[in-house]
C-alpha positions as CSV (number, residue, x, y, z in Angstrom):
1,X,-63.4,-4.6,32.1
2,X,-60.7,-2.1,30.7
3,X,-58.4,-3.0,32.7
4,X,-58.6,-6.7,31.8
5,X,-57.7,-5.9,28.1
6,X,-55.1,-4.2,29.7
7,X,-53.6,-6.5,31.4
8,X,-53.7,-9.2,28.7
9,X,-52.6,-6.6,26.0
10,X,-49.4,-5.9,28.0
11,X,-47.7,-9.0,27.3
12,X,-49.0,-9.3,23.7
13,X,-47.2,-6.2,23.4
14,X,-44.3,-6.9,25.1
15,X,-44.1,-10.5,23.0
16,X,-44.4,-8.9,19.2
17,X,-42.1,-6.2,20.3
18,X,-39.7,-9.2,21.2
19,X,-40.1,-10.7,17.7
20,X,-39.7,-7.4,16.1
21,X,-36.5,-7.1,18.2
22,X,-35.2,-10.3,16.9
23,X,-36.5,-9.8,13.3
24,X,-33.9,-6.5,13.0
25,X,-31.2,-8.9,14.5
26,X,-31.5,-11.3,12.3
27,X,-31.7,-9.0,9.0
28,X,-28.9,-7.0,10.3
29,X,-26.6,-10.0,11.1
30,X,-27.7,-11.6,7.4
31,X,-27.3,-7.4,5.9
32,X,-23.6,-7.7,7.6
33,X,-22.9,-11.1,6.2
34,X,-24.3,-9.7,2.6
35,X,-21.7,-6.9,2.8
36,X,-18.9,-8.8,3.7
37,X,-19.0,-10.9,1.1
38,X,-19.8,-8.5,-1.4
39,X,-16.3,-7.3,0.0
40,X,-14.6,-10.3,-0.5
41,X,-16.2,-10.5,-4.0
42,X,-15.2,-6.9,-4.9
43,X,-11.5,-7.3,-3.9
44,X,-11.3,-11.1,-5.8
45,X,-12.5,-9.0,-9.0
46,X,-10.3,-6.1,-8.2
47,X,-7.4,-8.4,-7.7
48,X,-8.3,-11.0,-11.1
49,X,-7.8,-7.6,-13.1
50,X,-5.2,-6.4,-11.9
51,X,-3.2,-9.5,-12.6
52,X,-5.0,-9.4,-15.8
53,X,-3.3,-5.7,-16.6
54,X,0.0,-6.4,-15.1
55,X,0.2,-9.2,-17.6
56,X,-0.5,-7.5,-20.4
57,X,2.0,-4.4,-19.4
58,X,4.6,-7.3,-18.9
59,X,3.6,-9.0,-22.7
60,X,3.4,-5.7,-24.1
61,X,6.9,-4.9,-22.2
62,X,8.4,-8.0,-23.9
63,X,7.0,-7.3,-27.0
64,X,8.6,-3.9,-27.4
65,X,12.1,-5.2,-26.0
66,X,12.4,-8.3,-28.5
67,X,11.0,-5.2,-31.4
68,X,14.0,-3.0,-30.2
69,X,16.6,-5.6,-29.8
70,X,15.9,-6.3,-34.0
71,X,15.5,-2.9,-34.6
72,X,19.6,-2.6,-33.2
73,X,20.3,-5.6,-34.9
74,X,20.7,-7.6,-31.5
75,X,20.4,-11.5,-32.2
76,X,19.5,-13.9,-29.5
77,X,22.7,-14.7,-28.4
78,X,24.1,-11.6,-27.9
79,X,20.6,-11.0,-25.8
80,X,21.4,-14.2,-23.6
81,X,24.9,-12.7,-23.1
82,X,24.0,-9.1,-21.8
83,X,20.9,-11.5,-19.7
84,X,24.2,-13.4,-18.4
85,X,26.5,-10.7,-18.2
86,X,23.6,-8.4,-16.0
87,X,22.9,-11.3,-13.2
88,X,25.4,-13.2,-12.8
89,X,25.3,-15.9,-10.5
90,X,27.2,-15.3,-7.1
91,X,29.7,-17.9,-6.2
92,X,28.9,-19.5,-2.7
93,X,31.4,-18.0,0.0
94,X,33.1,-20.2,2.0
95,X,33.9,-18.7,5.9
96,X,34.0,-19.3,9.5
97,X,31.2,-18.2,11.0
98,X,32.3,-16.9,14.5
């Protein structure tokens, strides 16, 4: 008789031990997906503020060259000039291309 409870408790072993098996899977596949898009969310936030800062260094930037240029008693037409003057647009070179 013990070896009858044996030999039907094998497989009833063998069957939650499979669930079990594929319960872990299945919470580490959904524990990999979690992280990964806690990544994705991480780096979207990172990336939102740092184009948040840059464009407050670059207002701040402008603020304190438009503060400077009246302090020197630049107008804007002389700062248009120097703007011109600084990048000046590059004629197109004709050739032969050999």
């Amino acid at each position: 008789m013990h070896t009858h409870w044996k030999n039907r408790l094998a497989p009833v072993a063998l069957g939650l031990a499979l669930i079990t098996l594929v319960g872990c899977d299945a919470a580490e596949q959904s524990a990999q997906k979690l992280a990964e898009e806690a990544k994705k969310e991480a780096q979207a936030l990172i990336e939102e503020s740092v184009g948040e800062v840059v464009d407050e260094v670059n207002r701040q930037v402008d603020s304190l060259q438009e503060s400077t240029n009246r302090a020197l008693g630049k107008d804007d037409k002389e700062q248009d000039t120097e703007a011109q003057q600084e990048d000046p647009e590059k004629p197109l070179e004709q050739g032969v291309e050999t």
